[in-house]
Backbone bond lengths (Angstrom), bond angles and torsions (degrees), N, CA, C in turn:
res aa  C-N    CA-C-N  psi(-1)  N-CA   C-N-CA  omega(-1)  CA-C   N-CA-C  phi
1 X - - - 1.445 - - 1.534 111.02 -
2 X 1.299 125.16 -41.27 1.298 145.73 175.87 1.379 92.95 -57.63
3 X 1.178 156.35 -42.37 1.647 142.59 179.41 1.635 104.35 -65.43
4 X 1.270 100.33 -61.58 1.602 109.35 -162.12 2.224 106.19 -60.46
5 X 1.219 97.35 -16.45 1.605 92.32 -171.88 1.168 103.44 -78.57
6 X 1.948 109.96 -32.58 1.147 111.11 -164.52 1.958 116.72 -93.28
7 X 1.556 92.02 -9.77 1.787 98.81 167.67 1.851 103.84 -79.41
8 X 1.232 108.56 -28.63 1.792 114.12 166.77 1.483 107.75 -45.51
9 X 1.410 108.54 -51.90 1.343 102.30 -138.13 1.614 98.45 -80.78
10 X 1.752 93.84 -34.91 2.239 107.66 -175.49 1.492 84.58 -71.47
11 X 1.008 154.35 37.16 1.514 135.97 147.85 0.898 104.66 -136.51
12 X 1.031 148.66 2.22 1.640 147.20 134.72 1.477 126.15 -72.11
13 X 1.175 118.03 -26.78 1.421 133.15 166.10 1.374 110.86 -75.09
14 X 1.184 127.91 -33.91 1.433 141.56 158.11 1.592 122.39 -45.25
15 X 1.378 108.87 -63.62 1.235 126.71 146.36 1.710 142.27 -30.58
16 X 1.225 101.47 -64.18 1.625 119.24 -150.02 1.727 91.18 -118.71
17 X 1.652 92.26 141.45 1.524 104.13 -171.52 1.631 105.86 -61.35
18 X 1.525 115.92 176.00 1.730 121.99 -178.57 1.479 99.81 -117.14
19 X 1.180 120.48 151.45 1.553 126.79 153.83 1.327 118.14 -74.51
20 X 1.157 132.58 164.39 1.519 122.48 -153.52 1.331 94.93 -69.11
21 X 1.907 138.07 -45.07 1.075 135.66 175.66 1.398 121.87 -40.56
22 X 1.066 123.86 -18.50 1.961 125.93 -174.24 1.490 116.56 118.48
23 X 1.791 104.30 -25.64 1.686 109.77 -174.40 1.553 98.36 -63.75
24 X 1.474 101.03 152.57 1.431 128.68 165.90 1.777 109.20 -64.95
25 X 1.305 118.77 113.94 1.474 126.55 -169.53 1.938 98.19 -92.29
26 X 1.412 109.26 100.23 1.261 111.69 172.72 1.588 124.20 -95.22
27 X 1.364 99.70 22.28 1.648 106.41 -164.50 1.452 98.56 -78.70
28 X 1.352 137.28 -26.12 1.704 119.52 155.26 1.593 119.87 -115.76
29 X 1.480 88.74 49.97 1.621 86.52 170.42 1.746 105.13 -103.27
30 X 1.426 127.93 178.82 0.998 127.50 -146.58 2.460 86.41 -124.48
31 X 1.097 93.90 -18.82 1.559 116.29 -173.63 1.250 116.03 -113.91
32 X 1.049 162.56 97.90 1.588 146.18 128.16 1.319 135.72 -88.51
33 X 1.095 134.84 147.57 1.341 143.11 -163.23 2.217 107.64 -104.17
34 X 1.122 103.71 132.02 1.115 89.43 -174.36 1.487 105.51 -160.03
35 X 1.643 119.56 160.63 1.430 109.52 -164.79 1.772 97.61 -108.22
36 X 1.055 123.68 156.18 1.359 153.27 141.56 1.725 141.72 -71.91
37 X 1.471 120.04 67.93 1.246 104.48 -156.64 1.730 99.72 -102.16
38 X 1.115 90.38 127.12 1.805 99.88 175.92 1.799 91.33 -88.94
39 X 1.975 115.02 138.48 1.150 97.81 153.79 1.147 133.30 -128.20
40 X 0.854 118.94 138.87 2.071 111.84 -154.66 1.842 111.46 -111.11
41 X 1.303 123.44 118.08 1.246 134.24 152.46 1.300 119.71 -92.14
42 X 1.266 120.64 94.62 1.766 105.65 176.41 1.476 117.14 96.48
43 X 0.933 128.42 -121.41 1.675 132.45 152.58 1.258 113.48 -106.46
44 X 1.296 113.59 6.25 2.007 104.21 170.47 1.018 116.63 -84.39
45 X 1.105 130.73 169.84 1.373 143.85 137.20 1.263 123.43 -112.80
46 X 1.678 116.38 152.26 1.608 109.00 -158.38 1.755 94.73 -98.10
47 X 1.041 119.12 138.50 1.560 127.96 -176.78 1.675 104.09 -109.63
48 X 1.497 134.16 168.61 1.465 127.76 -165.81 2.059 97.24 -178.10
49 X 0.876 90.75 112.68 1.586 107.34 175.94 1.307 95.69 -73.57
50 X 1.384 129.82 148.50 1.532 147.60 156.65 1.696 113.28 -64.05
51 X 1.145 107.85 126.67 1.368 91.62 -178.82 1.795 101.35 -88.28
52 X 1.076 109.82 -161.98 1.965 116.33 179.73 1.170 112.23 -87.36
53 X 1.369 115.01 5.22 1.629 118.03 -172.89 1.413 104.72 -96.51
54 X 1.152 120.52 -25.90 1.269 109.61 -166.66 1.633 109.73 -84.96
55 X 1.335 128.83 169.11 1.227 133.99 172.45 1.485 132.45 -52.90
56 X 1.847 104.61 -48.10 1.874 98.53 175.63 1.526 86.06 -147.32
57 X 1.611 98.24 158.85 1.544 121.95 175.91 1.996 100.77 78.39
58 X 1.261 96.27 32.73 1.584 84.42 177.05 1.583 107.38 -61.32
59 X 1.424 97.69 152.74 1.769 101.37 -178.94 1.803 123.70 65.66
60 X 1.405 101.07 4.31 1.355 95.84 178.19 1.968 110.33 -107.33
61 X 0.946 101.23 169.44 1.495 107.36 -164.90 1.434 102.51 -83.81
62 X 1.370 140.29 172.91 1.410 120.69 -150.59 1.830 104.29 172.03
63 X 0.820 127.14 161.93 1.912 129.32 165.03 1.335 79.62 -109.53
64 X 1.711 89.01 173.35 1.654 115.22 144.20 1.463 115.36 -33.20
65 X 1.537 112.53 119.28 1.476 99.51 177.86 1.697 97.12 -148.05
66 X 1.493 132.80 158.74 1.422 156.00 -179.08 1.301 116.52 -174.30
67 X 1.408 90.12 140.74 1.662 120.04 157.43 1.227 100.89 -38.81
68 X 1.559 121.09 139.73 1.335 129.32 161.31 2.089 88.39 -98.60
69 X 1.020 96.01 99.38 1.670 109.31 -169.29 1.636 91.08 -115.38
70 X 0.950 144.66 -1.29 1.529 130.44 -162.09 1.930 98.29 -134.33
71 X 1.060 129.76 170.41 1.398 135.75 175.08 1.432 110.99 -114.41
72 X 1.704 122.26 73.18 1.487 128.01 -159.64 1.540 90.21 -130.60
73 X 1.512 103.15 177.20 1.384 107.93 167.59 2.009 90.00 -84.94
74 X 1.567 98.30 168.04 1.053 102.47 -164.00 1.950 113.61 -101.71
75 X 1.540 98.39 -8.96 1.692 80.89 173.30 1.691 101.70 -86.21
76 X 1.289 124.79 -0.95 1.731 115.95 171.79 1.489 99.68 -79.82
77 X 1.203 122.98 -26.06 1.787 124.58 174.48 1.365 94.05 -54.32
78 X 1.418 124.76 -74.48 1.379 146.15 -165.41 1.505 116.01 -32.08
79 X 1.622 111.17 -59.46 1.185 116.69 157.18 1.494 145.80 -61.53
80 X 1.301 108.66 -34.68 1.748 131.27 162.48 1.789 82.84 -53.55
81 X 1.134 129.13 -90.06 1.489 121.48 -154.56 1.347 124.89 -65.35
82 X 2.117 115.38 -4.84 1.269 107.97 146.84 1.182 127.83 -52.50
83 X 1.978 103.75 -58.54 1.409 98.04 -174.15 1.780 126.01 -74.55
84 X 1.415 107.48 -15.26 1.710 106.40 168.65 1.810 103.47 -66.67
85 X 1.013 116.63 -46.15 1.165 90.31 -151.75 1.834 100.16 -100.43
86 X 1.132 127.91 -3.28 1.977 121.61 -172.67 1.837 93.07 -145.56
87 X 1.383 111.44 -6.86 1.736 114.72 170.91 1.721 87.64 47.73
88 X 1.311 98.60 73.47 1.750 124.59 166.20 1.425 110.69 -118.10
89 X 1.134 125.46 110.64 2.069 121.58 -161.41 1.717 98.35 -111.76
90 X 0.869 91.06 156.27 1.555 104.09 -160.63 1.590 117.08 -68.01
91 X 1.263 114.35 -16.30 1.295 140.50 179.76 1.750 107.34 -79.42
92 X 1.772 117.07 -7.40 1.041 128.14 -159.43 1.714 89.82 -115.91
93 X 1.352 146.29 -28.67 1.466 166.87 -103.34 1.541 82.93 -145.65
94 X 1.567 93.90 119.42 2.032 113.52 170.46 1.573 112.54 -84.31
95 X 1.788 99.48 -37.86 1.074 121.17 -157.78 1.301 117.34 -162.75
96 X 1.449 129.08 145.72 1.384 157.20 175.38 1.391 114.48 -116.11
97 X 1.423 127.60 108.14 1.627 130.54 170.18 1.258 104.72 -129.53
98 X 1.302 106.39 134.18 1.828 107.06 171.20 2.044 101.11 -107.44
99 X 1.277 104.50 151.85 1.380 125.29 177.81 1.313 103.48 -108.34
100 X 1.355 131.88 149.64 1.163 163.87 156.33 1.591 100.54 -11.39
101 X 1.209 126.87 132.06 1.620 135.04 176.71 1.129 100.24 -73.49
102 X 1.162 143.21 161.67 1.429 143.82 97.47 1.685 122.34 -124.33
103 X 1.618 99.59 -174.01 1.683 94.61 177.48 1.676 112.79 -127.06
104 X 1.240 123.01 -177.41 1.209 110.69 175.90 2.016 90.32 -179.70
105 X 1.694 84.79 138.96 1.405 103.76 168.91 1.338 136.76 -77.18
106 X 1.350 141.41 75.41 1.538 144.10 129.56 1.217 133.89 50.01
107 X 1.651 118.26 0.26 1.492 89.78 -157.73 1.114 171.71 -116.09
108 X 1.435 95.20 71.07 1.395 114.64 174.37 1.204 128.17 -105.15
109 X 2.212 114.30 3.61 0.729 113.52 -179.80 1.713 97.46 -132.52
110 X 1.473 115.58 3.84 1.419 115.49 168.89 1.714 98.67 72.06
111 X 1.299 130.62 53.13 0.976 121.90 147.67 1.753 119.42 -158.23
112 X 1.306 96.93 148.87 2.070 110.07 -176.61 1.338 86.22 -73.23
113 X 1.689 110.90 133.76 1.490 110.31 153.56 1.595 108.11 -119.44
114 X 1.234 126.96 143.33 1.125 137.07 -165.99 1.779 92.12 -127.19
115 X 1.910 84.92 113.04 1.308 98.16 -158.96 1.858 106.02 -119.41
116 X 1.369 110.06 109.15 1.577 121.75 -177.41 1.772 105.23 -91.49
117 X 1.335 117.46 70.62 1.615 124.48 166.46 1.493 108.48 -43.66
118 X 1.385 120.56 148.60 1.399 135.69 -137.12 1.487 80.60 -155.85
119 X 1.588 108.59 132.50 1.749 114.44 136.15 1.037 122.94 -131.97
120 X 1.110 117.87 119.04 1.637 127.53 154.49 1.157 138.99 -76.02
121 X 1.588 118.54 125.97 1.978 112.02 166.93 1.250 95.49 -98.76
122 X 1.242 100.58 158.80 1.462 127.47 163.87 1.641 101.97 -102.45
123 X 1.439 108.91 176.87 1.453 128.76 -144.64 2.302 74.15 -123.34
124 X 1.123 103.49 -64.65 1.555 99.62 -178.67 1.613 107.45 -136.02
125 X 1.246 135.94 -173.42 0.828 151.13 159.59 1.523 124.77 -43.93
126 X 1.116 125.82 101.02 1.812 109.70 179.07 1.387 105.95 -103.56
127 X 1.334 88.10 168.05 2.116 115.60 179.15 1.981 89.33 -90.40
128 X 1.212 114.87 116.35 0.749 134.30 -173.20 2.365 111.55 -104.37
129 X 1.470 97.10 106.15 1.451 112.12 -165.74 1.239 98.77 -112.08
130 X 2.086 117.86 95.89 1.274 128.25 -168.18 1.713 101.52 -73.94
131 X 1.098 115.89 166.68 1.465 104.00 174.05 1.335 72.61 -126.41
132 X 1.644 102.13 -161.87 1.644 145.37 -159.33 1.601 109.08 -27.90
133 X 1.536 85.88 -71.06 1.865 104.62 -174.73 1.653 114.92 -60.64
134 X 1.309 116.35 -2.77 1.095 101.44 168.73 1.794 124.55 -140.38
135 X 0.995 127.07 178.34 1.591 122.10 -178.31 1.259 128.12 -144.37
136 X 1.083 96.52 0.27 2.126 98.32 169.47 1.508 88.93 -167.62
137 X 1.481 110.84 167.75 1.117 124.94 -160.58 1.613 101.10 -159.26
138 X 1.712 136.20 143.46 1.277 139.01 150.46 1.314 106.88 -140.50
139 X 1.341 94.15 156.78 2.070 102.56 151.55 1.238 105.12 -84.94
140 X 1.532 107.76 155.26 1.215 116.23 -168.09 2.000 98.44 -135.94
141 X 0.862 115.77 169.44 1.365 125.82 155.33 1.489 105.31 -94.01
142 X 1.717 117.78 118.72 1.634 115.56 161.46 1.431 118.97 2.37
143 X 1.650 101.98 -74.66 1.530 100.85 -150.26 1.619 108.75 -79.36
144 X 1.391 91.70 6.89 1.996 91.30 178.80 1.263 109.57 -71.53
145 X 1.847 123.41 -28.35 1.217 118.00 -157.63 1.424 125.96 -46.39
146 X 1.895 108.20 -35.23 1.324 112.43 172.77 1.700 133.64 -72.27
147 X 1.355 83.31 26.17 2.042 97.17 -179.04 1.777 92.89 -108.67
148 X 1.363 119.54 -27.33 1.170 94.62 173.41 1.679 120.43 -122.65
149 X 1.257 83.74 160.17 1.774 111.67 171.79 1.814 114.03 -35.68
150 X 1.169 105.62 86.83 1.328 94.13 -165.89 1.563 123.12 -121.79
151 X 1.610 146.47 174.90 0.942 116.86 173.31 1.831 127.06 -66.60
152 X 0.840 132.36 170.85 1.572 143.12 -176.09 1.251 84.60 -48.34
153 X 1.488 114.70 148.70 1.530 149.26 172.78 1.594 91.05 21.03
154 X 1.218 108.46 80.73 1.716 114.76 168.40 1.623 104.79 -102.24
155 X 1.294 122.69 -33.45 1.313 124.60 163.74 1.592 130.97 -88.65
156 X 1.313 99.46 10.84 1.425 113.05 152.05 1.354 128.66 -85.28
157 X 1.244 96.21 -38.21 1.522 98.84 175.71 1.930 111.29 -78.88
158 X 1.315 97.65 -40.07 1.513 89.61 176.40 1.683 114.11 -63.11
159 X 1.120 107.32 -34.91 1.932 113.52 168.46 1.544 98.45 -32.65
160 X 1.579 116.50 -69.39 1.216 127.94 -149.94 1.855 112.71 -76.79
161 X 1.393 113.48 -13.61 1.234 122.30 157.95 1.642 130.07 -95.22
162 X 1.635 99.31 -9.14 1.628 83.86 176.70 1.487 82.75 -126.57
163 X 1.740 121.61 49.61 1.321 106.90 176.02 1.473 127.90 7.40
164 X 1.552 112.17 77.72 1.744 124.53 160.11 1.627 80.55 -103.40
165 X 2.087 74.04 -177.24 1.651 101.92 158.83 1.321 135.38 -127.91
C-alpha cells in the first residue's frame, strides 16, 4: 500500500500547485487523498467535532484526519497529525494498522476523496490537547458512531479498520 500512496502522491505533486512550504495545495483540485486515523484505547475510540475554523464539515464529528499533501511514507504522516492535532507522540502509540483504501464522491462539495483509514492503539490512556481544528472531543464505544452527526462515510472507514461488515 505504501508504494501505491506514494506513486499517488509523485503524480499529484507533478500536477497540482505547492504552498510556499513544499505541501501539495489541493484547495482547487477536484480529488484529494487523505488519511483517517481512528484512535483506540481499550474499546474506545477517540471522536473530535470540527471546530468553525476549519474549511469543510464544520461542526461535524470527525477522528484525526489530513491531507496526504506531502510525498512521505505514510505512518510518519500518521504521527505528525497525531501530535498536531490531539499532541499524541509516538512513544505513546502500541500500534499502527491501515484498512483498505477506497474513494468516494462529495457532492456537495465536488470533490473524490481517496480515503486511507488508519487505526491506532495506545499503550494507556492520554490527556488529549485539541488544537485549532477541533472543539470537543469523547470516547465513544464503536457502535455509537452512528448516533452522531458525522463527517461523510466516517463509518466506512471505521468498518475497514476494525474489519466488520
Amino acid at each position: 500500500m505504501e508504494e501505491e500512496i506514494l506513486k499517488l502522491l509523485r503524480e499529484l505533486a507533478e500536477k497540482l500547485p505547492r504552498f510556499p512550504d513544499g505541501r501539495i495545495d489541493y484547495s482547487n483540485s477536484d480529488v484529494a487523498p487523505v488519511i483517517t486515523i481512528f484512535i483506540r484505547y481499550g474499546d474506545k475510540i477517540l471522536l473530535l467535532r470540527r471546530s468553525d475554523k476549519v474549511g469543510t464539515y464544520k461542526g461535524k464529528w470527525n477522528t484525526v484526519a489530513g491531507y496526504l499533501d506531502e510525498v512521505k511514507p505514510i505512518r510518519e504522516k500518521v504521527l505528525e497529525e497525531l501530535l498536531e492535532e490531539v499532541r499524541i507522540r509516538e512513544d505513546e502509540v502500541s500500534s499502527i494498522n491501515f484498512g483498505e483504501s477506497y474513494e468516494f464522491v462529495d457532492q456537495l462539495i465536488s470533490r473524490t476523496w481517496i480515503v486511507y483509514p488508519v487505526l491506532v492503539d495506545l499503550k494507556e490512556r492520554p490527556e488529549i490537547k485539541l488544537n485549532w481544528e477541533h472543539e470537543e472531543y469523547k470516547w465513544i464505544d464503536p457502535k455509537e458512531l452512528k448516533n452522531y452527526d458525522t463527517v461523510p462515510k466516517l463509518e466506512e472507514s471505521l468498518k475497514r479498520v476494525l474489519n466488520l461488515d
